[in-house]
C-alpha positions in Angstrom: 0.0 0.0 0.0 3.0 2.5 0.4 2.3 3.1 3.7 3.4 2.4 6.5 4.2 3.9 10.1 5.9 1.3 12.0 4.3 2.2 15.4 2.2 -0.9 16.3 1.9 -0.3 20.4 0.9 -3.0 22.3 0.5 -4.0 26.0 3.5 -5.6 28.1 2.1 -7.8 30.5 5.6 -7.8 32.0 5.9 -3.9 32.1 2.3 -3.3 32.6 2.5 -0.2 29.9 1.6 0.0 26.8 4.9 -0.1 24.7 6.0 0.6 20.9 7.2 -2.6 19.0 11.0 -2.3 18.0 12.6 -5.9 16.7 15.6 -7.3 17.6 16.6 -7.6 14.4 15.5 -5.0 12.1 12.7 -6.3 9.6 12.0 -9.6 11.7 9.4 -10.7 14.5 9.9 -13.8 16.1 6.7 -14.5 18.0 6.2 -17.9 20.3 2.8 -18.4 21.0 1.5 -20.9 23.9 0.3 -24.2 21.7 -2.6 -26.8 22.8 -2.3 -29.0 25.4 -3.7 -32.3 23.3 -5.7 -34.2 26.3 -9.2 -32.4 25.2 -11.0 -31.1 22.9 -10.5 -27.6 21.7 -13.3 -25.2 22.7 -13.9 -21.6 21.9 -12.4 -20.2 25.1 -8.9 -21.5 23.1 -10.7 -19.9 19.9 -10.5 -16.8 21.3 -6.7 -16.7 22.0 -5.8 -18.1 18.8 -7.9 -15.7 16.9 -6.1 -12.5 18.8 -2.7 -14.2 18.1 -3.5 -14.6 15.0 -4.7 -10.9 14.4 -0.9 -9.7 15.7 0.6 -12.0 13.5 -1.5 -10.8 10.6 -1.3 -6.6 11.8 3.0 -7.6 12.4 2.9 -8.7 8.6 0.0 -6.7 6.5 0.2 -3.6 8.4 4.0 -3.0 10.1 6.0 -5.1 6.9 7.4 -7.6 9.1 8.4 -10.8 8.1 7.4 -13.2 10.8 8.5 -16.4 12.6 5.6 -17.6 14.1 6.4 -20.8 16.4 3.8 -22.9 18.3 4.2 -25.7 20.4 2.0 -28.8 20.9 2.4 -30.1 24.6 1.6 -34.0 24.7 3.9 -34.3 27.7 4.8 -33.3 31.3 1.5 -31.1 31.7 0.1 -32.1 35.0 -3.5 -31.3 36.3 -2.2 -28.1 38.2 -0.2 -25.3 36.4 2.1 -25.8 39.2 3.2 -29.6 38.3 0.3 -31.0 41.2 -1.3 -34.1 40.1 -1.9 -35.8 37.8 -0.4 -35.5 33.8 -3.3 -34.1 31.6 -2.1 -36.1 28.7 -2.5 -39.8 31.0 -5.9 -38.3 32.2 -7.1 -37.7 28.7 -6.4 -41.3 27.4 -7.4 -43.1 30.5 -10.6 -41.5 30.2 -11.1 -42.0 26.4 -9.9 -45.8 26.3 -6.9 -44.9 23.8 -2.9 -44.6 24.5 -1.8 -41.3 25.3 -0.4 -41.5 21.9 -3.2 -41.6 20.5 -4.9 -39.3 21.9 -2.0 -37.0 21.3 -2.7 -37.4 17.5 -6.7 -37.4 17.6 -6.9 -34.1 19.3 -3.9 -32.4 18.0 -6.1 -33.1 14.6 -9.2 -31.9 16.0 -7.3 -28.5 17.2 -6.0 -27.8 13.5 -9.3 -28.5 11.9 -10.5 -25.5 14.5 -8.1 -23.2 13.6 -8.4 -24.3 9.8 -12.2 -23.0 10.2 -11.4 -19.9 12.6 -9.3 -19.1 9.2 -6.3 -18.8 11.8 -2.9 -18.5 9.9 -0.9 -21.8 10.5 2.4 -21.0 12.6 5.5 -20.8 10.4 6.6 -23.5 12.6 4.9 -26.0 14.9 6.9 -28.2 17.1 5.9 -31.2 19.7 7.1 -31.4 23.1 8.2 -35.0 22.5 9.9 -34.5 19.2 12.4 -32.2 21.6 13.3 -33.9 24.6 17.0 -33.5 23.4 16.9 -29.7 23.5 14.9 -29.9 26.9 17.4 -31.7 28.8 20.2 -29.5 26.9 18.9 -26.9 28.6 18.4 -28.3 32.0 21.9 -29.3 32.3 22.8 -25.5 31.6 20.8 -24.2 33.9 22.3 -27.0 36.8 25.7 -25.9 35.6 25.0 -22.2 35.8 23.8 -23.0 39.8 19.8 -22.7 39.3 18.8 -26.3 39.5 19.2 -29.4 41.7 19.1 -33.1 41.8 16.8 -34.7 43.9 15.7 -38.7 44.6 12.2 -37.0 42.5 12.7 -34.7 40.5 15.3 -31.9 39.2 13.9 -28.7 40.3 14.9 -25.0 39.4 16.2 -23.1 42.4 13.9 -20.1 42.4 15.5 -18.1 45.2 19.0 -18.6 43.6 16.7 -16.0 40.9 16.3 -12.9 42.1 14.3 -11.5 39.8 11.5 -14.1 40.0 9.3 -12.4 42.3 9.4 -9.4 40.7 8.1 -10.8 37.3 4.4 -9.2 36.3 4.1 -8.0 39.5 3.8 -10.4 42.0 5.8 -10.3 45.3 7.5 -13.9 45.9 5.4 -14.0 49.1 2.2 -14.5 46.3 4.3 -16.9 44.1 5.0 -18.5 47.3 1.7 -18.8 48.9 0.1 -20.1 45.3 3.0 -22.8 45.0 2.0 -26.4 45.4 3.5 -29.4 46.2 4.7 -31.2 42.7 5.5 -34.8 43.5 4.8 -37.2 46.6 4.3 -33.8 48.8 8.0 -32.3 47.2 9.7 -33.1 50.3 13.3 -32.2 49.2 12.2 -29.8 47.5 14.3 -26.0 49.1 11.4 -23.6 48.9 8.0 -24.4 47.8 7.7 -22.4 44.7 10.3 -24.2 43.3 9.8 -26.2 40.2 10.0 -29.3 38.5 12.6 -29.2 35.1 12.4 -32.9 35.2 10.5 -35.6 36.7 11.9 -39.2 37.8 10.2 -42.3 36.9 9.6 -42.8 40.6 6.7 -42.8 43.5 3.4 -41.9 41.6 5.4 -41.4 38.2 7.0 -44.8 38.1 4.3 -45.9 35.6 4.9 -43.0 33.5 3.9 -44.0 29.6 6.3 -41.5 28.1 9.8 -41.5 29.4 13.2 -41.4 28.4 16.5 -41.3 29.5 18.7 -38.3 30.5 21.4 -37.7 32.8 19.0 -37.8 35.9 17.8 -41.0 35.0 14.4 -42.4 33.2 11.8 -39.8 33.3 10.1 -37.1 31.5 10.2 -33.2 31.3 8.4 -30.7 33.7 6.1 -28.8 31.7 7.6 -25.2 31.8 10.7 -26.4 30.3 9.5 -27.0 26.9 8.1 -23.8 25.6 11.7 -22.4 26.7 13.8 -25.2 24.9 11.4 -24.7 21.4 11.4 -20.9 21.5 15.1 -20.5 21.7 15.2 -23.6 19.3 14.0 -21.9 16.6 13.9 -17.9 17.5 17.1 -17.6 19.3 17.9 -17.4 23.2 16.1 -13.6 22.8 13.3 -12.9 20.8 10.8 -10.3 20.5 6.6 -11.5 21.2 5.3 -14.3 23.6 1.7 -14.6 23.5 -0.4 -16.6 26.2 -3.6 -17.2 28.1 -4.1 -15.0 31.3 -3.6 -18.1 32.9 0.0 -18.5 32.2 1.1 -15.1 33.9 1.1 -16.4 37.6 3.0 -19.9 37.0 4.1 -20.4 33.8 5.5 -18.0 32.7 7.8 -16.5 35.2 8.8 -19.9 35.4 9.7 -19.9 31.8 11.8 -16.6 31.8 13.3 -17.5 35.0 14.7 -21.0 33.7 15.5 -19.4 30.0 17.5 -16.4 31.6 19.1 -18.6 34.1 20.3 -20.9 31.4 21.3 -18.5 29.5 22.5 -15.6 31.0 20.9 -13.0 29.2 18.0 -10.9 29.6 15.8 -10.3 28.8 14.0 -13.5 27.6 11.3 -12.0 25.8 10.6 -8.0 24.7 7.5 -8.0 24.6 4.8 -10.3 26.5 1.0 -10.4 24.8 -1.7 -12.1 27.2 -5.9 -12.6 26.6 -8.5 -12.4 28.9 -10.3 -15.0 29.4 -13.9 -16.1 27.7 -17.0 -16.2 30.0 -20.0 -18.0 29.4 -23.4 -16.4 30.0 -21.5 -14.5 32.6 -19.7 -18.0 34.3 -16.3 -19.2 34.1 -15.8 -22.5 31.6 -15.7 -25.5 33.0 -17.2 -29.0 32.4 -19.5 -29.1 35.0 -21.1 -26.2 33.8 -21.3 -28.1 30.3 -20.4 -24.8 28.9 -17.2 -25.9 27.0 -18.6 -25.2 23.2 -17.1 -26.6 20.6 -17.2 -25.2 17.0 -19.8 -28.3 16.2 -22.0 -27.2 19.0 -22.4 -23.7 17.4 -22.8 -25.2 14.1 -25.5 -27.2 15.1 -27.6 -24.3 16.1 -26.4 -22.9 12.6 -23.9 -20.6 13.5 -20.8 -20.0 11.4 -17.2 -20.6 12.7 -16.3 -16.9 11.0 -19.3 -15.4 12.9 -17.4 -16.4 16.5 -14.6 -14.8 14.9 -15.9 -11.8 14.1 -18.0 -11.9 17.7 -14.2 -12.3 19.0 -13.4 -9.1 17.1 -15.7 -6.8 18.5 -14.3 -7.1 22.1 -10.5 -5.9 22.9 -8.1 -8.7 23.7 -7.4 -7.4 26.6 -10.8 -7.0 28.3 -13.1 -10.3 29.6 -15.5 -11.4 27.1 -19.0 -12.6 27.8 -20.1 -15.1 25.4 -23.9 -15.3 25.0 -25.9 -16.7 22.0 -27.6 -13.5 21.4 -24.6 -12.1 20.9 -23.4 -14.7 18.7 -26.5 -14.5 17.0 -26.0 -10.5 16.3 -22.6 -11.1 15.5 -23.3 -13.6 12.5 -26.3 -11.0 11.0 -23.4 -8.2 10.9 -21.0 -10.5 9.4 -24.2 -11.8 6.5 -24.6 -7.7 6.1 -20.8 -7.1 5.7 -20.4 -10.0 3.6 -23.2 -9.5 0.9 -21.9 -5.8 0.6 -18.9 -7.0 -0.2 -19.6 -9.7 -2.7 -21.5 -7.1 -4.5 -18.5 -5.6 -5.4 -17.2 -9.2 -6.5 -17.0 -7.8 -10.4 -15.1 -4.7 -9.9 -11.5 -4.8 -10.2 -8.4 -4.6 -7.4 -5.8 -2.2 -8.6 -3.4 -0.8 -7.3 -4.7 2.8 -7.5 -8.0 2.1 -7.1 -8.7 4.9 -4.6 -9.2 8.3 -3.8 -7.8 10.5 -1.4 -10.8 9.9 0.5 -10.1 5.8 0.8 -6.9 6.5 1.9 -8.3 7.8 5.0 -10.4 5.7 6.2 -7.3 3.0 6.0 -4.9 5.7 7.9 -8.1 5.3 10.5 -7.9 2.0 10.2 -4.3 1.3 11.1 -4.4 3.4 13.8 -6.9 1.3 15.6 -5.1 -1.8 14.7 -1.7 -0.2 15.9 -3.2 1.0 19.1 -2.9 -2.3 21.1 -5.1 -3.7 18.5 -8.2 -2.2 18.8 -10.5 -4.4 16.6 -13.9 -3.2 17.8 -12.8 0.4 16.4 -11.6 -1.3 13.5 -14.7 -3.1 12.6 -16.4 0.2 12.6 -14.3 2.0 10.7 -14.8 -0.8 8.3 -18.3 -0.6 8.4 -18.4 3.2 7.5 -16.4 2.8 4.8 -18.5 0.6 3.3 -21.8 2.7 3.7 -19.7 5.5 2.6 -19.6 7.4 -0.9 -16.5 7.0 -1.7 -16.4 4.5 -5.3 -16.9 1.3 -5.2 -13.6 0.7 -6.5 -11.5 2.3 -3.4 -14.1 0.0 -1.4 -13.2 -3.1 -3.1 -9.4 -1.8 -2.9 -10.0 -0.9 0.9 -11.3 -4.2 1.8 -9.3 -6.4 0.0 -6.4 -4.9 2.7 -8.7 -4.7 5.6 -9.8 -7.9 5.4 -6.1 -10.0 5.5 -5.6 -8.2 8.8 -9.8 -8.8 10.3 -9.4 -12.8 8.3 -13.4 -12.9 7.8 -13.3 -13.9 4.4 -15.3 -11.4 2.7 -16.6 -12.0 0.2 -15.6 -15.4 -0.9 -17.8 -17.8 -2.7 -18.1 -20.3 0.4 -19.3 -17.2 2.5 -22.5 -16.5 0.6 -24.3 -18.5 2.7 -22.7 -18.3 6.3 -23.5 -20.4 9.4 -26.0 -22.8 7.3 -26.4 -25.8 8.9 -25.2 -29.0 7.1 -28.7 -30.3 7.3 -30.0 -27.1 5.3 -27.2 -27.4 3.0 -28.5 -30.7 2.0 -32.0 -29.9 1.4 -31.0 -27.0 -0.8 -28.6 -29.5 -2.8 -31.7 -31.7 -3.7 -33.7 -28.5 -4.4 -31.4 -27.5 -6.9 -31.2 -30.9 -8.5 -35.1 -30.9 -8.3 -34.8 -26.9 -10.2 -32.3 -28.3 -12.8 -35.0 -31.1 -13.8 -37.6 -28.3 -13.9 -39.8 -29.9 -11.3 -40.8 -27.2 -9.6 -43.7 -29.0 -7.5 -40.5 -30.8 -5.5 -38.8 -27.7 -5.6 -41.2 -25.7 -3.8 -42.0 -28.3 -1.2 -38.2 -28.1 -0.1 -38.3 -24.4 -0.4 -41.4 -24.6 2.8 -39.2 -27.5 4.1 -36.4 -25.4 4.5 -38.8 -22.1 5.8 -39.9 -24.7 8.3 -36.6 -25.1 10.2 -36.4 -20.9 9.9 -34.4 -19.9 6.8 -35.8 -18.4 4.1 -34.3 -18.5 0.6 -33.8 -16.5 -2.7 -32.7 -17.5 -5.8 -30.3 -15.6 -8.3 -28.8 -16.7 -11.6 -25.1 -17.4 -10.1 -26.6 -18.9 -6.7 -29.3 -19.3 -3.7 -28.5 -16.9 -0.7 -29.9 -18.4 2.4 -30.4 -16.3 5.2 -31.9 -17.3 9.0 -35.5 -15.9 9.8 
């Protein structure tokens, strides 16, 4: 587009300020974002996070010109029930309870969370990397850290020595009395543990572990890796012992994290870790935290079946700042997917005018100035939406608007305007009916047509036909 102002601002969770984004290395962004722990399904609380990662990975590229390492991990090991390594491991749960090998159920959910980012139209990560393809570079690092004087073998476990770390208390604001008071005991009560917030880098195929399914051996003896210890061994991996973005659930800011930076700077020896920390609020449901025994953990397929589109709980996403806690309700949902069916049909009526690369006025140009100022202040998607929605009503021509949203829409990743979109959220079921329809319409049996036009009515959409198409819309 010619333009472009390099002042993308976002929040430091670590600073608590808002803070300009300079690289490391000029040109480049290496981002690490906080992959799936494959025990569970993938629900749209998860959705929400990978949707705003995704949105800074596309403003980092579209907008600022960056090219952009994106690395995520997938954890199929070490994770145990409690953040803080209490309990049992999530991945020994999760097969246990579904009847399978905690290999396969590695595999069947890390399928089942790309198929949702696949429909969330989520970028894949430049590079995606299992915690059990990289046990090497995990215990690499833990025997630097024991060198360098922050870890210690135990009969258990090898733990990282948290008060040989100064700075871990200090880390997004939390006195070591907090971290200290949230620790918990890690394995068979962590007796020889020093201080209870210190944490496991390794666990021994011992006590309750001694069954372990995935072990291997290291210098310690047969075990497997602490949880914290991976996303530190992948990141540096592939982006370098400093690199610029780590994004995260708010979850992570209390344990994992400072456990990561602590063990990654203590390894190391240089600081900082990471520039710039991203983190997202947390979903609600119906005002209520998610949780199973609410039964409010959606899955994509439960929205569908109440004919809701994947795109239209990514544009609902959109419309509240990554930063603040989301409420989701079906009404909203609901309202979400009618905007997105508006925006969309505007934009697929301009599916015939052309894309070029002067295509607009003086008066496009600023509403896309607007534009990348919400998105470069701490991505502000709600004003962004907005200003994309009075450009479109506006009177500039239609073929600044098609030049506009063209742009607009690789950063917002709704689609617009594509074919497959003309018809958003329709159930499967509908889809079908209309499919026999139209081979009824082709045969020019209109009687059978028209019945499945009132079948259709009957389950509350109504339909219209056009010469390149049917547009189906919810009553």
């Amino acid at each position: 587009m010619g333009y472009n102002i390099s002042m993308l601002t976002i929040f430091n969770s670590l600073s608590k300020k808002l803070e300009t984004v300079e690289p490391i290395h000029k040109g480049e962004i290496g981002m690490y974002a906080c992959g799936p722990t494959v025990y569970d399904y993938t629900h749209i609380g998860h959705g929400r996070k990978y949707v705003n990662d995704d949105i800074l990975r596309r403003v980092l590229e579209v907008l600022e010109g960056y090219k952009v390492t994106h690395v995520q991990n997938v954890t199929d090991v070490g994770h145990l029930v409690s953040d803080a390594d209490e309990g049992e491991d999530k991945m020994e749960k999760g097969a246990a309870k579904a009847g399978k090998t905690v290999w396969e159920v590695a595999k069947e959910y890390t399928e089942f969370f790309n198929e949702t980012m696949k429909e969330l139209n989520i970028l894949p990560p430049t590079i995606v990397c299992k915690a059990t393809d990289h046990i090497a570079d995990q215990i690499a690092l833990i025997e630097k850290i024991v060198a360098n004087g922050h870890g210690y073998d135990t009969p258990e476990a090898v733990y990282f020595d948290v008060a040989g770390f100064p700075d871990y208390g200090k880390m997004f604001n939390q006195s070591f009395e907090e971290k200290t008071v949230g620790a918990r005991e890690e394995v068979e009560g962590g007796e020889y543990k020093k201080h209870p917030a210190d944490f496991v880098l390794w666990f021994k195929r011992v006590g309750k572990f001694a069954d372990h399914v995935m072990h291997w051996e290291s210098p310690w003896g047969d075990g497997f890796p602490g949880w914290h210890i991976e996303c530190s061994a992948m990141s540096m991996k592939y982006l370098g012992e400093q690199f610029d973005i780590h994004t995260g659930g708010e979850d992570h800011l209390s344990i994992h994290h400072p456990n990561e930076i602590a063990q990654s700077e203590a390894g190391t020896g240089k600081k900082p870790f990471v520039k710039y920390w991203v983190h997202t609020t947390f979903l609600m449901v119906d005002g209520k935290k998610m949780g199973k025994s609410l039964g409010n953990l959606y899955k994509l397929s439960d929205l569908a079946e109440k004919g809701f589109s994947p795109l239209a709980l990514r544009y609902y996403f959109l419309t509240t700042h990554y930063h603040k806690q989301m409420n989701f309700t079906w009404e909203g949902l609901a309202g979400a997917q009618k905007s997105l069916f508006k925006l969309n049909k505007m934009v697929v009526d301009l599916a015939d005018v052309p894309v070029t690369a002067d295509g607009w006025s003086e008066e496009g140009k600023v509403f896309y100035e607007k534009f990348v100022a919400a998105m470069e202040d701490d991505l502000n998607t709600a004003l962004a939406l907005s200003i994309v929605w009075e450009m479109m009503k506006s009177d500039i021509s239609d073929s600044a608007k098609k030049n506009l949203i063209v742009v607009m829409d690789s950063v917002l990743g709704l689609n617009l305007g594509t074919e497959e979109e003309k018809n958003i959220g329709v159930p499967e079921e509908i889809k079908e009916i209309l499919a026999k329809r139209e081979e009824f319409r082709k045969a020019k049996d209109w009687e059978q047509s028209d019945a499945l036009r009132k079948e259709i009515e009957s389950k509350g959409y109504k339909i219209e036909d056009f010469p390149d198409g049917v547009k189906v819309e919810k009553i």
